[in-house]
TIVEX-611157 format. One record per residue (C-alpha): x, y negated, z negated; residue number from 1; residue in three letters. Coordinates in Angstrom, 2 decimals, padded with zeros to 5 digits. Layout:
! residues N
         X         Y         Z     i    aa
         X         Y         Z   NUM   Ala
...
//
This chain:
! residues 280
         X         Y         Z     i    aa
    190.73   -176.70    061.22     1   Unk
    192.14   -179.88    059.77     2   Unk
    192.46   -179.68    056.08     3   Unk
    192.61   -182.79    054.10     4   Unk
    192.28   -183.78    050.16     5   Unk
    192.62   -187.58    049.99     6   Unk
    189.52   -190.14    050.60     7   Unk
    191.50   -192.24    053.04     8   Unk
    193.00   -189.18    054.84     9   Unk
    189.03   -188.33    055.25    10   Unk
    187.80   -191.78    056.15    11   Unk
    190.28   -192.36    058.90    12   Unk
    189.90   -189.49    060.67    13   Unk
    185.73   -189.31    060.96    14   Unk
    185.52   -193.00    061.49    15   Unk
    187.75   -192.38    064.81    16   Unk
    185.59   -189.78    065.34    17   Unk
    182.77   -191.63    065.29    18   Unk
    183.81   -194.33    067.42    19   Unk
    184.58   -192.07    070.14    20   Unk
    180.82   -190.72    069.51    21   Unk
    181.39   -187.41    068.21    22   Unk
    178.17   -186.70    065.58    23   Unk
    178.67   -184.91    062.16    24   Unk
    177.09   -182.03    060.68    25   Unk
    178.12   -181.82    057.09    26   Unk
    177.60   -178.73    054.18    27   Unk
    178.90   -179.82    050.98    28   Unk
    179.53   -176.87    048.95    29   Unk
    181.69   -175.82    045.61    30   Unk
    183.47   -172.83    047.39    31   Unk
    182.95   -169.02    046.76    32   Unk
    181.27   -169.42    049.81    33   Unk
    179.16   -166.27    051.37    34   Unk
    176.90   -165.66    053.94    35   Unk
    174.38   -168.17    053.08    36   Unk
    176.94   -171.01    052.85    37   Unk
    177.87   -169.81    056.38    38   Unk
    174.42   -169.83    057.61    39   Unk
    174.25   -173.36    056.99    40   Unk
    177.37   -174.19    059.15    41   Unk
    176.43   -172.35    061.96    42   Unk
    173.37   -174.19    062.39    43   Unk
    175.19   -177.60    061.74    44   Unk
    178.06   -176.29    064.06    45   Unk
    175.17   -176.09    066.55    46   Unk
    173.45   -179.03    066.58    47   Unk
    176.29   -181.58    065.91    48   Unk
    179.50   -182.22    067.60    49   Unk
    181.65   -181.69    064.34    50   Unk
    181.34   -179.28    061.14    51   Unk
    182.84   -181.06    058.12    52   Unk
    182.62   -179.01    054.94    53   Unk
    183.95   -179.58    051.18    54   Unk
    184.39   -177.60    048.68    55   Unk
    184.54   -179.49    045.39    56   Unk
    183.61   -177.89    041.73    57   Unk
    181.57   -180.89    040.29    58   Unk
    181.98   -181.51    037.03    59   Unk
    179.67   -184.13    036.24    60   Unk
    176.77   -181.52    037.36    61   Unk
    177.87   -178.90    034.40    62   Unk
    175.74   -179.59    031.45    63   Unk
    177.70   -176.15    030.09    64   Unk
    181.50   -175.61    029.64    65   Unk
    181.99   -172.21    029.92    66   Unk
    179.52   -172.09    033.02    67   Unk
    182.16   -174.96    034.95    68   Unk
    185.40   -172.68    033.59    69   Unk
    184.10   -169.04    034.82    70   Unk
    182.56   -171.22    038.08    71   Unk
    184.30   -168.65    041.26    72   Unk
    187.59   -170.24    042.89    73   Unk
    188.72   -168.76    046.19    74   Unk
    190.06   -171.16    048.44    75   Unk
    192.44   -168.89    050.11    76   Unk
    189.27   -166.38    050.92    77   Unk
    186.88   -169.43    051.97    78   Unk
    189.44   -170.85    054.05    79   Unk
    189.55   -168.11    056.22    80   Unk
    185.24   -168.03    056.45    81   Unk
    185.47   -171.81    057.65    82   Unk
    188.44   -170.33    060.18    83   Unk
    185.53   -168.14    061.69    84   Unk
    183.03   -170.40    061.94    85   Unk
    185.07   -172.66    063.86    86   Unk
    185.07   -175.64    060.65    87   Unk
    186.42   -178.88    062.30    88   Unk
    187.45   -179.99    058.66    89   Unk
    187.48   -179.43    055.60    90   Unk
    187.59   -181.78    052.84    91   Unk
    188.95   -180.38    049.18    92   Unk
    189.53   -183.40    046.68    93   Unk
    190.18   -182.67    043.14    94   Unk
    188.74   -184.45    039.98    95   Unk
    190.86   -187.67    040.33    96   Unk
    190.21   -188.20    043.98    97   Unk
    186.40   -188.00    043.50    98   Unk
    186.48   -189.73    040.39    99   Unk
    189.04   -192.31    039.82   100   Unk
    187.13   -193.80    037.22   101   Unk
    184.54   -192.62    034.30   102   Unk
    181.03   -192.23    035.84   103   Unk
    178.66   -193.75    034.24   104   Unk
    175.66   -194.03    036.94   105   Unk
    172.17   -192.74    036.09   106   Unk
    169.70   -192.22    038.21   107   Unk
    166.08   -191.92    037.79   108   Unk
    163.70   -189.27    039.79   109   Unk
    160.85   -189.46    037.76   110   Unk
    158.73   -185.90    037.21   111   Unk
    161.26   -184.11    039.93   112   Unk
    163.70   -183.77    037.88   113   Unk
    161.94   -182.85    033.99   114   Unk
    160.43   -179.72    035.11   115   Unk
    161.92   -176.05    035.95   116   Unk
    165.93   -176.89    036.13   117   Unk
    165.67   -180.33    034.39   118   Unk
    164.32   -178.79    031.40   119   Unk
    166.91   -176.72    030.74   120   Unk
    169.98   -178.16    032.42   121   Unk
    169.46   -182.03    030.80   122   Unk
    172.17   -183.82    033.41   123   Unk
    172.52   -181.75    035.89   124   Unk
    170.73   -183.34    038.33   125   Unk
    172.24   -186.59    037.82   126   Unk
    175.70   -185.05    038.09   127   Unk
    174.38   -183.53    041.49   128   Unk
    173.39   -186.99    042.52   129   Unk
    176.49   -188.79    042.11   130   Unk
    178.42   -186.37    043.99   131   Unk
    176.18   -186.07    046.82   132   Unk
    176.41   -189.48    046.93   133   Unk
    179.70   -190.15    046.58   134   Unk
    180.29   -187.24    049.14   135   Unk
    177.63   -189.07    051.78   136   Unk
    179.21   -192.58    051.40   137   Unk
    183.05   -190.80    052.07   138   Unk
    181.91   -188.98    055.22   139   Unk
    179.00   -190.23    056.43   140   Unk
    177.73   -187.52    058.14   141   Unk
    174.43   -187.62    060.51   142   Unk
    173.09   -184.69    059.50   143   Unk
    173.53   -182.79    055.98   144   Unk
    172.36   -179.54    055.26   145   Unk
    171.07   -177.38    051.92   146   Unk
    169.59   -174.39    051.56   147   Unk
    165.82   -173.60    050.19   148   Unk
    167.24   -171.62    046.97   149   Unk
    168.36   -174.54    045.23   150   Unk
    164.22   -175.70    046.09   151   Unk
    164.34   -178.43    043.29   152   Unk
    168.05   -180.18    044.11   153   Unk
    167.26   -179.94    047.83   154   Unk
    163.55   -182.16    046.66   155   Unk
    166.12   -184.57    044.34   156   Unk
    168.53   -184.91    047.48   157   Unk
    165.42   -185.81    049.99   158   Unk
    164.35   -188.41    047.29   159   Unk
    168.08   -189.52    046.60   160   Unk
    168.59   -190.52    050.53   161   Unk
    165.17   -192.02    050.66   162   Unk
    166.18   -194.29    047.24   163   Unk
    169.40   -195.51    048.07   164   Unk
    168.28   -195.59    052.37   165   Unk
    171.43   -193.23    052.67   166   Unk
    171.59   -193.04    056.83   167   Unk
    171.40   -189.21    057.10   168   Unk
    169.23   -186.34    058.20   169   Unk
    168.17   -183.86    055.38   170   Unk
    168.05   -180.40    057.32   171   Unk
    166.55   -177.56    054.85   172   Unk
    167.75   -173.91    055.59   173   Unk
    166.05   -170.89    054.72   174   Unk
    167.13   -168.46    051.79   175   Unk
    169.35   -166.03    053.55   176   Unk
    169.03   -162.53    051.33   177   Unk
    171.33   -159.31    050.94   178   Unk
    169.73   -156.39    052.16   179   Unk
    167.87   -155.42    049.35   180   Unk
    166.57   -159.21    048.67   181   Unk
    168.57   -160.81    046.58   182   Unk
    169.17   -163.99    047.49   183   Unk
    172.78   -164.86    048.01   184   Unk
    174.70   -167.21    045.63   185   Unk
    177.93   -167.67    044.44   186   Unk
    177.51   -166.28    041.40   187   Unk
    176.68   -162.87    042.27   188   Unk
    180.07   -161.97    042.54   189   Unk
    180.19   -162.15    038.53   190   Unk
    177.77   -159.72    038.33   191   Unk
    178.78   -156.20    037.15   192   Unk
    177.96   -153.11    039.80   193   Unk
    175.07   -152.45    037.00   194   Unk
    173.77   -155.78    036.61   195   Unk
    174.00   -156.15    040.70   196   Unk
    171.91   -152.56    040.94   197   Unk
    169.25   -155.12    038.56   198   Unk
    169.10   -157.65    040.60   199   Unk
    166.98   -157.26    043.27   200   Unk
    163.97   -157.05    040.52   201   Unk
    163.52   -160.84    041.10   202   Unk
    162.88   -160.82    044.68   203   Unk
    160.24   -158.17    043.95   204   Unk
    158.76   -159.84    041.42   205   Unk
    158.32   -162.89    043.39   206   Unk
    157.33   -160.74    046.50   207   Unk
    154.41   -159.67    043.87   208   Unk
    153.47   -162.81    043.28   209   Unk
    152.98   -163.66    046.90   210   Unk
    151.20   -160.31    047.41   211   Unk
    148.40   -161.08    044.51   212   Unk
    147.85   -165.18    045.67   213   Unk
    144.85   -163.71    047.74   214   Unk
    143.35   -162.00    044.90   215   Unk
    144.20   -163.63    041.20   216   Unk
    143.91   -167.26    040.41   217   Unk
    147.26   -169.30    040.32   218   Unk
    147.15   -169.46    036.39   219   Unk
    146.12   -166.08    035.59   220   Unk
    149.34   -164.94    038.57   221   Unk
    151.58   -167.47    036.66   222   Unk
    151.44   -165.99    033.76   223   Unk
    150.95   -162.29    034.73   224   Unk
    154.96   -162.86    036.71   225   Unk
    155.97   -164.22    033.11   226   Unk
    154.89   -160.92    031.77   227   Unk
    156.78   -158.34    034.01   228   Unk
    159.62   -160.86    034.01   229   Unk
    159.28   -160.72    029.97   230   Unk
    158.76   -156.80    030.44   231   Unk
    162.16   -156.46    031.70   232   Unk
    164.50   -156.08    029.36   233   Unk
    167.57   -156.68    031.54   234   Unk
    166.41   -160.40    032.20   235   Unk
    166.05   -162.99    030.18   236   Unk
    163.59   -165.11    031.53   237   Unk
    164.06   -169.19    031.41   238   Unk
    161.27   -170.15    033.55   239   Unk
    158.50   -169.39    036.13   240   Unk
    156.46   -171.71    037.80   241   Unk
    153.96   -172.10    040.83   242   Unk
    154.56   -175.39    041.94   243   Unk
    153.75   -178.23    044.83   244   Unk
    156.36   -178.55    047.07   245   Unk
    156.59   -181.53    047.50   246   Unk
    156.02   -183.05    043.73   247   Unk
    157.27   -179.95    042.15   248   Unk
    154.33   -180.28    039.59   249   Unk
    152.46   -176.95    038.15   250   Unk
    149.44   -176.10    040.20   251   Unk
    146.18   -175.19    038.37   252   Unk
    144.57   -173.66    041.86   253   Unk
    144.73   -172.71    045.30   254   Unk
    144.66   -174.83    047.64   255   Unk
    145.89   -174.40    051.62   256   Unk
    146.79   -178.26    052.29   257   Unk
    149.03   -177.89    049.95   258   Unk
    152.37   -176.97    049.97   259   Unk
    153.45   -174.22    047.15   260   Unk
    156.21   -172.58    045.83   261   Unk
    157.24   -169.89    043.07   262   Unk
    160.33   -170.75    041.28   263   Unk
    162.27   -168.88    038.58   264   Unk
    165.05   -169.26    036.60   265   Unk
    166.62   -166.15    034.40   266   Unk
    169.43   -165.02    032.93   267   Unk
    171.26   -161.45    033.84   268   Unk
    173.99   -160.41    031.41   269   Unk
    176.04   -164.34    031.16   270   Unk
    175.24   -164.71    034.80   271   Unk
    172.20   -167.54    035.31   272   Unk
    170.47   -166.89    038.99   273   Unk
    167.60   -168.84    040.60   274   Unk
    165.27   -167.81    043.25   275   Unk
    161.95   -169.02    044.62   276   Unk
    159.34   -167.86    047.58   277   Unk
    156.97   -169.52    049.23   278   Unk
    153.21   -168.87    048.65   279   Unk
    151.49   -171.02    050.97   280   Unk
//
């Protein structure tokens, strides 16, 4: 695995690459990487000639302090997860290297971005932008690839490529759980044994909410998952939502021509974890 931490270093090396015709499949990630992280490189491992990955811990996308200071660091550990996934390269900048100058770009995504996470994380999505960006334009990869928890950034992503006619392929990947359903992230490795025990609520919840589509309205189910949500004291909830996938809006009904999704946001102990399931 070649490691390298400069722009030009980076550039060099893919753009001979590329001229002798090798394809790139690229995960961008900010380390702590698990199973799910993995996932994703395996599949771009499999359907491109090389696997590029970076880890980089964006700033820009922190809207909180403390959340960017207590973000998990573990380069030694991921380095040896890329090793067995057979990583081509991997790319680890630091702040200066990314960002050479102050950013001041702002993009707009209309409605995607002020509901759910935009409500309550004013920024972040812009921050997610510019690296993304930045990231695309330094390795131009053909294919780039997210996974479904983060449901709203991978929608701001798909309508960041189509806005700036960035020359890559989007490729979604499904949640990939623990055993007991809670989806994998980086920060559950924060969590205390106790609050980990908790945590599998959510994915139950949400499994509930797929359960009842068949039998309750969407509003009357909306705000029936607020309630146990609300009921538990462990969590405290940020948001829940039934939403189109595709414009991320509320739904007021069902409807099978149209793509929709259950999203949540909640806080256990400090730690802030997201989930979502499909309902049709």
């Amino acid at each position: 695995m070649k490691v390298l931490s400069t722009i030009k270093e980076i550039r060099a090396y893919l753009e001979q690459k590329k001229a002798g015709g090798k394809t790139i499949g690229f995960v961008p990630t900010m380390g702590a990487l698990h199973k799910g992280h993995l996932e994703l490189m395996l599949r771009a491992k499999e359907e491109n000639d090389l696997l590029v990955v970076s880890i980089f811990v964006n700033p820009v996308q922190f809207n909180n302090a403390d959340d960017l200071k207590n973000y998990p660091r573990t380069l030694e550990e991921d380095t040896k997860k890329l090793e067995s996934v057979n990583c081509d390269v991997l790319f680890i900048p630091d702040v200066e290297e990314m960002y050479p100058q102050v950013v001041t770009t702002q993009y707009n995504f209309g409605t995607l971005e002020t509901v759910m996470e935009g409500r309550f994380r004013p920024g972040h999505f812009n921050g997610v932008a510019i690296v993304v960006k930045r990231l695309f334009d330094i390795v131009t990869p053909d294919r780039a690839y997210f996974g479904e928890k983060d449901f709203q950034q991978l929608a701001i992503i798909k309508k960041l490529v189509a806005m700036e006619k960035i020359p890559v392929e989007i490729i979604p990947c499904p949640i990939v759980r623990e055993t007991d359903g809670l989806a994998m992230s980086s920060r559950n490795r924060l969590l205390s044994p106790e609050e980990r025990k908790l945590a599998p609520f959510i994915y139950k919840t949400l499994q509930e909410a797929k359960r009842r589509r068949n039998h309750i309205c969407a509003n009357p189910l909306r705000q029936m998952i607020i309630n146990i949500f609300e009921g538990n004291k462990n969590f405290k909830l940020e948001y829940f939502d039934i939403v189109n996938d595709k414009t991320l809006q509320p739904i007021n009904g069902w409807n099978d021509k149209v793509g929709t999704v259950a999203c949540v946001a909640l806080w256990l102990g400090n730690i802030r974890l997201i989930d979502n399931i499909r309902i049709i």
